[in-house]
Phi, psi and omega in degrees: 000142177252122208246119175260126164224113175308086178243153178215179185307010176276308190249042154247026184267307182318326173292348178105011173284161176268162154291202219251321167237149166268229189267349171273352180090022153201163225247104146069006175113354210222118156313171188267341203265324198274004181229352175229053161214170187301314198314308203304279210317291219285341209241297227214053200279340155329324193279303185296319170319308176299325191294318190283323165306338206267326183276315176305346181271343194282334157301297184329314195292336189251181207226130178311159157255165185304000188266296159329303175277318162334291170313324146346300201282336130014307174281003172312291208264326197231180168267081230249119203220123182243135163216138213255165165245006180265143161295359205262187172231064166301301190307302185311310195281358176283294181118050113315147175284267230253051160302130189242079168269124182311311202263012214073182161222175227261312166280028139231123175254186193212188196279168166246337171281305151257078194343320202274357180265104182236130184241151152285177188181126195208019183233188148322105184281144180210159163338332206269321197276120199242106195306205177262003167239034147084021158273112199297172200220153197223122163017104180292036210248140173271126191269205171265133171112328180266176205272183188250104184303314194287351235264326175292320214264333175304334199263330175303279183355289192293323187318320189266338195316154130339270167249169182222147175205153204216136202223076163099056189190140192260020180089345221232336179268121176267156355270355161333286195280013152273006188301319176319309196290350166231030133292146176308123172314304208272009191258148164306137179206128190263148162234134182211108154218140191320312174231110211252151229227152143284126160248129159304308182306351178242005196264303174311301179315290121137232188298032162252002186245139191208075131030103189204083262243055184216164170277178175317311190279312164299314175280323155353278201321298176327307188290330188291287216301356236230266222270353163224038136286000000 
């Protein structure tokens, strides 16, 4: 079976990550527009730079949670492909194979002159800090505004799924959440989130869609155990 899984910032919140806005519509304190678009960068690159250091130590400190290793257990049995809107390596440090990150990831940065020039990276980034062809390097991050590079080879994916499961995404940021919409009318598609957002496209879906009002870690588990019988 080929199984596609949607994750967003719900299921690294259980690991100490915050989600992406809180309930006031800001990031960590910070509009979204002045540490994550070209404007913010260009206008503050300090800020920005600082922000992104600041989430990368914050990464060091946590641990994938059970909802992360749970998923895992899946390629045992099916064919499993995650694409995620999180910046973190959670999934990698789980041990899934097969990540597709929409948005960047948060330990690589890149040429500001060439997209395709990608470094790893875990220690602090600054202005200063330069490639071997003397071009600064800016966070590997996709901001607002900017295209989704990934966003066609994801759609190839979910297009083939089985199943589909969507874990802690509220349904609600494009083009992420049209993805659900170019699964196969027959595949199954579980949505598991604590507070599940209304979507038409799950909506569309009718009985191939099932709801599951649960956190990460809990509804994960169900849906594996479900799913390798």
């Amino acid at each position: 079976m080929k199984i596609v899984i949607l994750t967003g910032a719900g299921i690294s919140a259980e690991s100490g990550i915050k989600t992406f806005r809180d309930a006031d519509g800001l990031w960590e304190g910070h509009d979204v527009m002045e540490v994550a678009s070209p404007q913010g960068f260009a206008k503050n690159p300090d800020l920005v730079y600082d922000f992104y250091n600041q989430r990368r130590r914050q990464l060091m400190e946590v641990k994938p949670n059970a909802a992360h290793l749970d998923l895992v257990k899946l390629e045992a049995k099916h064919d499993v492909v995650i694409i995620t809107q999180n910046v973190d390596d959670l999934h990698e440090r789980a041990g899934s194979s097969n990540i597709m990150h929409l948005h960047g990831q948060l330990l690589k940065v890149r040429s500001m002159e060439n997209r395709n020039l990608i470094y790893d990276w875990t220690k602090d980034l600054t202005a200063a800090d330069k490639n071997e062809e003397g071009h600064q390097l800016r966070p590997h991050i996709v901001w607002f505004g900017e295209d989704v590079p990934m966003i066609e080879k994801a759609v190839k994916k979910i297009s083939t799924a089985d199943a589909v499961m969507i874990v802690g995404t509220s349904m609600q940021v494009y083009p992420a959440a049209s993805l659900v919409g170019y699964a196969p009318k027959f595949a199954k598609v579980f949505y598991i989130d604590p507070k599940p957002a209304s979507s038409h496209l799950l909506d569309m879906r009718g009985e191939h869609a099932e709801v599951i009002a649960k956190v990460g870690s809990i509804g994960v588990k169900e849906v594996v155990e479900r799913l390798m019988v």
